[in-house]
C-alpha positions in Angstrom: 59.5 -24.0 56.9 60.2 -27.9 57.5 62.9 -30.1 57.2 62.2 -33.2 54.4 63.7 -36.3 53.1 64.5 -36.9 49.4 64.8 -40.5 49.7 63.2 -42.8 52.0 66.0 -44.2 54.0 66.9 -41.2 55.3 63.5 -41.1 57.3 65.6 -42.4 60.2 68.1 -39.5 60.7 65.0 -36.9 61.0 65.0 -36.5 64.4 68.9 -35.5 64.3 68.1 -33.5 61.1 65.7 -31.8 63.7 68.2 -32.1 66.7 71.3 -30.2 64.7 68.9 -27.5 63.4 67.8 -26.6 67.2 71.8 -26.8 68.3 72.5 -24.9 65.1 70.0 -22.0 65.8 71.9 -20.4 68.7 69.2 -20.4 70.6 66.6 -18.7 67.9 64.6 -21.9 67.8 62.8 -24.3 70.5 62.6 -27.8 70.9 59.1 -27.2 70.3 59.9 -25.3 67.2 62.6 -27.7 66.0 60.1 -30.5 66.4 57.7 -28.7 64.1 60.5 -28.5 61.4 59.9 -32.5 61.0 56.3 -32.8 61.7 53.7 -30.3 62.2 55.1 -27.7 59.4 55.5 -30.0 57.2 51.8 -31.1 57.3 51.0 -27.0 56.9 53.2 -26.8 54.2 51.7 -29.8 52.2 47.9 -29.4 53.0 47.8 -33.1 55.0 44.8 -32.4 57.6 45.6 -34.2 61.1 43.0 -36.9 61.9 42.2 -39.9 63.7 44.2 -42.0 60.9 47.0 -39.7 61.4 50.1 -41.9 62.3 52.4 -41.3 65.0 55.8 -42.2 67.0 56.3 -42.1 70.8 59.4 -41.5 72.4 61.1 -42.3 75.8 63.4 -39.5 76.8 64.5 -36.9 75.2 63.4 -36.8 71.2 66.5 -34.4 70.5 69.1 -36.9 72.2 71.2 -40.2 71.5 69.5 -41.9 74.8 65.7 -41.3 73.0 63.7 -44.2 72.5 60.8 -45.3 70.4 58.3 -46.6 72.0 55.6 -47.0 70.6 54.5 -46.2 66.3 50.8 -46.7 65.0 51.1 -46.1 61.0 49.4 -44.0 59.0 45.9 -45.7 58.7 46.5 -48.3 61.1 44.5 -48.8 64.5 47.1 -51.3 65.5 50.0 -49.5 67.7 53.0 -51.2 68.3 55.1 -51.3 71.1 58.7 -51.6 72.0 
């Protein structure tokens, strides 16, 4: 299972998509497990194989929380990472 977007924009709510599915789930989901919703299922589900190319985000804080910061984000395909 995995939580999507249908239009591009909404790519920045997905780690509150994420958050309210873990608060929703009364306790039948983890962090861990909620965090898969928005990443690693949804590479399962649509056959992407994880690599050195992969992109990625890094966070400050807690991921599931209003306080969590990026802090860093190299793109899909990118060696450059970018810090903030």
């Amino acid at each position: 299972m995995g939580l999507g977007i249908t239009e591009e924009w909404m790519a920045r709510n997905v780690r509150l998509d994420a958050a309210w599915t873990y608060i929703n789930s009364n306790g039948s989901l983890s962090k861990s497990q909620a965090m898969d919703l928005v990443s690693a299922n949804l590479d399962k589900l649509l056959g992407i194989k994880t690599g050195e190319h992969q992109g990625w985000v890094a966070w400050e804080g807690d991921f599931f929380s209003m306080q969590g910061k990026v802090r860093a984000i190299r793109g899909e395909g990118s060696s450059r990472v970018d810090l903030f």
